[in-house]
N, C-alpha and C positions, 0 to 999 in steps of 0.2 A: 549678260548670259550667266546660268547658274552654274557653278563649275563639279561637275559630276565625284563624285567622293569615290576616291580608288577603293581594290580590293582591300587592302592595308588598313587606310583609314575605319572604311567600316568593321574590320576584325579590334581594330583598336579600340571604336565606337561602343563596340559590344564587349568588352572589356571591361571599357569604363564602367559602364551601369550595371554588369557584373558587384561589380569591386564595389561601388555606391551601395548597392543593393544587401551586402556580406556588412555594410560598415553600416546602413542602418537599423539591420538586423542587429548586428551587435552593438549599439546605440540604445537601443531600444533593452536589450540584457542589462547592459550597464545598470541601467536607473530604477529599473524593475525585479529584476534576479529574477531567480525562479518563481514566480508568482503566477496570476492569473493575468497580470497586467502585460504581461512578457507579450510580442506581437505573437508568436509563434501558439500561446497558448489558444486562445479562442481556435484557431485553425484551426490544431492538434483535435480539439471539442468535436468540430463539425466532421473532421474524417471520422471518427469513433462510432458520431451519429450517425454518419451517413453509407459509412464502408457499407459490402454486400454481405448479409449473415454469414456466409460459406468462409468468403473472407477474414471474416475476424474468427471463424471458427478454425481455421488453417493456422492462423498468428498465433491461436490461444494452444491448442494441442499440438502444432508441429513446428513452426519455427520457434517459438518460448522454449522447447525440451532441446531442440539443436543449438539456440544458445547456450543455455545452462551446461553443456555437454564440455562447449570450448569457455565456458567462463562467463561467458556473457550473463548478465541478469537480465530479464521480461524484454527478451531481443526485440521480439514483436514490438512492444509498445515504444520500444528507442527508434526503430524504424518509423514508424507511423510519428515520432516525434520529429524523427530527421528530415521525413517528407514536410513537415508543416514549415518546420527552419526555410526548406529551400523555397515553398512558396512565400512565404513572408519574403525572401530575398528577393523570389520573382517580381513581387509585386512591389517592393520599393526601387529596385531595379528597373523596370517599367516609366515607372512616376518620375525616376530620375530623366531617365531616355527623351521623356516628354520633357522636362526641366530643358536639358542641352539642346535639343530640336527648336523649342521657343526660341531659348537666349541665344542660340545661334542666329534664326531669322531675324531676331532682333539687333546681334550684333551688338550686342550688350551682356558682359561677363556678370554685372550685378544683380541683372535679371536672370540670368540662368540658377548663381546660385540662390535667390531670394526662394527660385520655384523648388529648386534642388530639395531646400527646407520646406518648405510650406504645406507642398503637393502629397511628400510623404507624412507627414507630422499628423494633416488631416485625415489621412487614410486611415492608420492605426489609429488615432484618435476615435473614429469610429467603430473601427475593429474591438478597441478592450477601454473606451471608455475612462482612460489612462490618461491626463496631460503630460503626466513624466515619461512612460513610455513615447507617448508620439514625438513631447521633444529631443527624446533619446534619439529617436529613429531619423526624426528631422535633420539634428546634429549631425548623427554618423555622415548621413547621405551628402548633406551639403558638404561638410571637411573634407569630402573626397573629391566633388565637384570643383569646390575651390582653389584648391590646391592644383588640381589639374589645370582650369582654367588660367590661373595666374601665372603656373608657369609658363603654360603656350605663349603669354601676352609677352614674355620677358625673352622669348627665343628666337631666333632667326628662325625665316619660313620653312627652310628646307627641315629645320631639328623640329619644329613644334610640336611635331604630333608624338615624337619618341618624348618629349620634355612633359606633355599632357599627360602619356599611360603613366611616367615614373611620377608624377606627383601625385597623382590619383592611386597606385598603387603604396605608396608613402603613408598615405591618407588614411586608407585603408588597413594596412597593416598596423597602426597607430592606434587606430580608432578598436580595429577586432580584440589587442592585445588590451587594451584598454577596459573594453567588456566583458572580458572575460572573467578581468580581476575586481573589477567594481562589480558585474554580476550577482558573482558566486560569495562576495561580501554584502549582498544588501540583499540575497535572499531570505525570505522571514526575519524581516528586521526589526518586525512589532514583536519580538520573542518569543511565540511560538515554534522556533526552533530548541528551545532552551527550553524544556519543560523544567518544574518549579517545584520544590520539595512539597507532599500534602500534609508530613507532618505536623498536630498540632490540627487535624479538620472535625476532632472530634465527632468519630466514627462507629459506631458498632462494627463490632467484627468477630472474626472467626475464633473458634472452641475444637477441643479435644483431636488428642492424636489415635489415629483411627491405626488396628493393627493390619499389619499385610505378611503375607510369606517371603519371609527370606532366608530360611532356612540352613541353606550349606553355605551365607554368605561371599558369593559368587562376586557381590560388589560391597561396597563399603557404607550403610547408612546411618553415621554415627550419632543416631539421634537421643535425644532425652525420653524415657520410655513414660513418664508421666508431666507432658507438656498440657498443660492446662488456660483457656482462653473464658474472661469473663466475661460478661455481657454489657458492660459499664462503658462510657464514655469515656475511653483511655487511648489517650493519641499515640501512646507507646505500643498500641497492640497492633499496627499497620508497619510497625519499625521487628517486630517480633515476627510475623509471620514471615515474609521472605530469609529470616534467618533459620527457620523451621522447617521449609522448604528445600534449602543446604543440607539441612542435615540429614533428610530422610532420603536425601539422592543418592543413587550408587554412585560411587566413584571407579567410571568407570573410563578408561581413555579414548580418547576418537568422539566420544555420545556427550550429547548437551543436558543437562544437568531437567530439575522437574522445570523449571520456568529459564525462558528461553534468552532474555533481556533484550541485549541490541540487535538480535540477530533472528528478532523474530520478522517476518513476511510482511510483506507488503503486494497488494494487488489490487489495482484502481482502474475507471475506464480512462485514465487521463494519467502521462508521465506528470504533467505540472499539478502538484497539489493543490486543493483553498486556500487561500491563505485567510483566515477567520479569526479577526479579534476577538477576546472573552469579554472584553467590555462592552462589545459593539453586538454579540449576539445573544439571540433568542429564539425560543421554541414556539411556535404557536398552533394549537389544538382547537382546528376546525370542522365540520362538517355536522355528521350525527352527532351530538351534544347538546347538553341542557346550558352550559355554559361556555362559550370560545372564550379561553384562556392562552395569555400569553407568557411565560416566564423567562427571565431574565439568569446570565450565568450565576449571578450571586443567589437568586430566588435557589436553585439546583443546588449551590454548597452549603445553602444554610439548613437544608432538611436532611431527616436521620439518614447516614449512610452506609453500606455495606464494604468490606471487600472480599472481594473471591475470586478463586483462584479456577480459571477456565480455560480449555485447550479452544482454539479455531481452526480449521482447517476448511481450504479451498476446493469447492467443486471442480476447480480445473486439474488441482495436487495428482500426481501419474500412482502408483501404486505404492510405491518405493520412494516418491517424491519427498521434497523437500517443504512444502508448502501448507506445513501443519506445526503451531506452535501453542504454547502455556507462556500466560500471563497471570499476576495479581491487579483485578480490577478494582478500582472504587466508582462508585455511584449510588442512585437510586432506582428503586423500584418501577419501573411504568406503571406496574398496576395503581399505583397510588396517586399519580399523575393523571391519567383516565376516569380512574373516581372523582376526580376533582371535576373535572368535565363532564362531569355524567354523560359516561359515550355509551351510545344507544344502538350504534349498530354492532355489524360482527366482522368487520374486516377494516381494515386502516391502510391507507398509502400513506410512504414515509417518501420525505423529498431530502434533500443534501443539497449542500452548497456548489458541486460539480454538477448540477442537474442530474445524476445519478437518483432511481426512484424506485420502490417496492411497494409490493403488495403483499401482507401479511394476515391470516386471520387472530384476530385479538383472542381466541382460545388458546392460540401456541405462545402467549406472552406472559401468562403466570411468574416464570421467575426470570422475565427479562428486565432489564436495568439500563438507565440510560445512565454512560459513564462517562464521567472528565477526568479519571488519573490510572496511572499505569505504573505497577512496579514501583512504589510510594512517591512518585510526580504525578506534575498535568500531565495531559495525555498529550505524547506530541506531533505537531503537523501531521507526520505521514501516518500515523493512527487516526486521523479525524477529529485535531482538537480544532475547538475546544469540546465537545460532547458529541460520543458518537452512541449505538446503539448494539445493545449485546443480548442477544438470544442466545444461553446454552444449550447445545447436543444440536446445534443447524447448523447447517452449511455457512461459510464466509460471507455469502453474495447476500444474506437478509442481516447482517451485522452493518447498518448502513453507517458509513462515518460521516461525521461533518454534515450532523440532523438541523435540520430546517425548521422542518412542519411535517406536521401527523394529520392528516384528516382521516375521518372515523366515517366510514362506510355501510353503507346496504348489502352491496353487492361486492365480488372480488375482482380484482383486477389483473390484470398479467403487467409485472413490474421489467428494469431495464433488461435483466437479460431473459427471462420468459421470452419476450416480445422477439428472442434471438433464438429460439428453438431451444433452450436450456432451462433445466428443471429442479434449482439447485435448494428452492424454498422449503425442503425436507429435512427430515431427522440427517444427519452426516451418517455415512456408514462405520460399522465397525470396521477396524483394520488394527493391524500389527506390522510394525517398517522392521526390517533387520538394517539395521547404520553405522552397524561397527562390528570388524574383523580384527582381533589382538592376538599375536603370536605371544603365548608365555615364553619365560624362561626356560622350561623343563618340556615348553616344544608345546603341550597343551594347546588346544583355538579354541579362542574365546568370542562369542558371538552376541550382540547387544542392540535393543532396539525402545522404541516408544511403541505403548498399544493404548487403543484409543478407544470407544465403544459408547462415543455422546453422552446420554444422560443414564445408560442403562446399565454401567458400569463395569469391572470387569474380574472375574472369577479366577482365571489364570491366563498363562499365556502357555501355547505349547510349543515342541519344534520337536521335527522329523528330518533326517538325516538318510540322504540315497532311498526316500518314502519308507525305512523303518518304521518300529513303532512311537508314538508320538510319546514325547518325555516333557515333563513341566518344568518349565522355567524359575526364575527366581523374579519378583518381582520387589520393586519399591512400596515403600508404606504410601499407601494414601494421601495426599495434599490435605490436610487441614480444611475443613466444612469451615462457612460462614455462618452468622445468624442466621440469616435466611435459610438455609439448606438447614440449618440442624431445628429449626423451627416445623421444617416439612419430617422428621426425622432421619434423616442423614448422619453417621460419622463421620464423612470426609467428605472433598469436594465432587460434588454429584457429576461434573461436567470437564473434571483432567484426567491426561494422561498417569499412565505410568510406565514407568522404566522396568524394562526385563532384562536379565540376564542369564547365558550358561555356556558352562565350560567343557570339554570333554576332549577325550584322547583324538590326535592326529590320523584316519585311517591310512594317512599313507599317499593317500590320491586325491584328485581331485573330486571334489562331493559337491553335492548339494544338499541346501540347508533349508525347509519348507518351515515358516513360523502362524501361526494362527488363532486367534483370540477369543477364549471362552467368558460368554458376559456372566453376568450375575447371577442371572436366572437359570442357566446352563445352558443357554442359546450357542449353538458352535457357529461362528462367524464363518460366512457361505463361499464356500469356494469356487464358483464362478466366477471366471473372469469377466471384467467391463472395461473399457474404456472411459476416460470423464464425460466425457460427451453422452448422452444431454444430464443425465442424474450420477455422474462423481463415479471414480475407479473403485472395482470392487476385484476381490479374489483374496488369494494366500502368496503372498509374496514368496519369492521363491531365489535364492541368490547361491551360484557357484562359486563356491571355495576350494584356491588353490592348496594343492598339500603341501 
């Protein structure tokens, strides 16, 4: 007679593979870190794929800004991470359930745990294609099974089943502490976390200090007023310009300098990055062409290179947001990569290592560049190493990282987020952030921001006070033009920001401060408001100040 399992036991039952299920989740961390082989990531992949457009449009415009609100960084996509965690745990937790159900009918503790290992191991194994992950996961699973198991064998009948949950919770707690620390140590452990000095790449690079207004010196740019860049093959000239860039910054407090370093943005459809050896990849240029070429990372460093100095900014970025930064890139040219293939038609899908894919037409790629370094290193992980792709004055979402393959087209395509109602494959809009409020001394408020205006540059910056009349800012000199740009005739870089700043008396009360950016041409940056959604925030930011 089969003796029916109390209410107890089976809370306890469900416990276990619980507890199994958390321990070969994090099993499977341990040996993989943050990678693509993690079990969690492939999941993470298919909700991304598969959420409802609405859905991810809710994550991307309204729980991502209520994060950032309380601290959190791309809440959305840690959610959508934490949902895949728990399913991975459902799902090894599951396979254990069946493990103990078996070796129970069996009546055999060796069988339970052999399945314990086995049943999970193969699962993930198929899941990420990973032997180290699955036998991470394996592990976890089993050490929690077994421990449980062996203590029940060693207990009187009445204690078993409390002597079961505490080895099994032992097990587990062992095993999660465990992953957590071996994890977040073996994440990019092929060095792509450690990007790598490019001094020494023998690079063409950037010329001439281009002037700007700064007038009543409002900020501090203590620059050299005849900095000069030659066109020679001088590895010292890539160590020289970020130090150019220092100087021509206001010093201003609160505001990030003209290039942004560690703290520049990151936004992908995936929390887990590629993880992509530079030994291991290649580009390959299919489709319309006279010739399917494939290049290799060393084939990339060994031809003429540029750096330049480029702002990005996120179609999702709010008004005022956060998600607009400057970078010094090195690369090459596509155009010259293309010629090489003789590509024949007019429009290219780009694919990436996260299955992330775009549709571009090869007219808007004149001076785009496919880059491997950032800020005089490789470029790293969470930028897209080893080579990802940079279109100046476009939106974030066609700067695809972690390039694959380019096929050259007839016709155009609708790329990953088109195909999600967003329409981000355009020029960026012009804007100007107000990001910093400074009480002087003598009581004065000082007010400082970034303006921005793609490739079409920017003429001043203004700002009105309670809608007075609009009064001109101070801005930074110019970022330093690369070869490229100054070969199109350019004196500075055609595609960054600049720093504005202005100061002026307290009225006493609380104001507001309306700032707004005049491009080159005298285009006055458009004062309707937009939300990101579908074509990127547009308007005059507008920010109250206390008195």
């Amino acid at each position: 007679m089969t003796e029916t399992p109390s209410l107890g036991s089976r809370y306890a039952l469900a416990l276990r593979t619980l507890l199994a299920g958390i321990a070969g989740v994090a099993g499977s961390y341990a040996l993989a870190g943050s990678t693509p082989s993690f079990v969690a990531a492939p999941i993470e992949s298919w909700l991304a794929a598969t959420v409802p457009d609405y859905l991810l449009r809710v994550a991307i415009t309204v729980v991502t800004p209520l994060g950032e609100a309380v601290g959190i960084a791309h809440l959305g996509q840690a959610l959508n991470l934490t949902l895949a965690i728990a399913l991975g745990v459902g799902l090894v937790g599951a396979l254990a359930l069946a493990a103990l159900v078996a070796g129970r009918m069996r009546g055999d503790a060796t069988v339970t745990v052999a399945l314990a290992l086995s049943l999970p191991a193969i699962a993930v194994l198929v899941l990420t294609a990973s032997a180290t992950s699955a036998l991470g996961a394996g592990l976890g699973s089993a050490v929690v099974v077994a421990l449980g198991e062996f203590a029940r064998m060693d207990a009187p009948a009445t204690d078993a089943g409390r002597r079961d949950l505490l080895g099994s919770l032992a097990g587990a707690l062992a095993v999660g502490l465990g992953g957590a620390f071996l994890g977040s140590r073996s994440s990019g452990s092929d060095g792509t976390e450690t990007p790598r000095p490019l001094a020494g790449s023998g690079a063409d690079v950037s010329n001439t200090d281009a002037s700007g207004p700064n007038a009543t010196g409002e900020g501090t740019a203590a620059g050299e007023e005849n900095e000069t860049y030659s066109d020679s093959n001088d590895p010292g000239e890539i160590e020289r310009l970020p130090a150019t860039a220092e100087k021509r910054s206001l010093s201003i407090p609160n505001l990030e300098g003209l290039v942004s370093g560690a703290d520049f943005y990151e936004v992908d459809i995936n929390s887990i990055d590629p993880d992509v050896n530079a030994e291991d990849w290649t580009l390959s240029i299919t489709g319309a062409v006279s010739n399917v070429i494939e290049i290799g990372y060393d084939d990339l460093r060994s031809m003429d290179a540029e750096h330049r100095f480029t702002t990005l900014r996120c179609v999702s970025d709010s008004l005022n947001g956060s998600e607009m930064d400057t970078a010094l890139w090195t690369g090459v040219p596509i155009a010259d990569i293309l010629a090489r293939a003789g590509a024949r038609g007019r429009h290219l899908r780009i694919d990436a290592a996260d299955d992330y894919f775009q549709g571009f037409p090869i007219s808007e790629l004149d001076d785009a560049m496919l880059v491997y370094g950032m800020d005089e290193t490789t470029l790293p992980r969470g930028h897209g190493a080893p080579v990802r792709l940079l279109v100046p004055g476009h939106w974030g979402e066609i700067q695809v990282k972690w390039i694959t393959g380019i096929e050259v087209l007839n016709q155009p395509i609708e790329g990953f987020w088109e195909q999600r109602g967003w329409h981000g494959t355009g020029n960026a809009h012009t804007v100007a952030k107000l990001q910093a409020t400074n009480r002087q001394p003598d009581g004065r408020i000082q007010v400082a921001g970034h303006a921005y205006a793609g490739t079409r540059g920017i003429e001043r910056v203004e700002l009105s006070i309670d809608g007075s009349e609009w009064r001109e800012t101070d801005l930074s000199k110019p970022l330093p033009a690369s070869t490229g740009e100054r070969a199109r005739g350019l004196d500075g870089a055609g595609a960054a920001w600049r720093q504005w700043a202005y100061t002026y008396d307290s009225p006493g009360t609380d104001h507001e401060v309306r700032v707004r950016t005049i491009e080159a041409d005298g285009t006055i940056q458009p004062r309707e408001s937009a939300d990101p959604y579908p074509r990127g925030a547009t308007g005059w930011v507008s920010v109250t100040v206390e008195r």
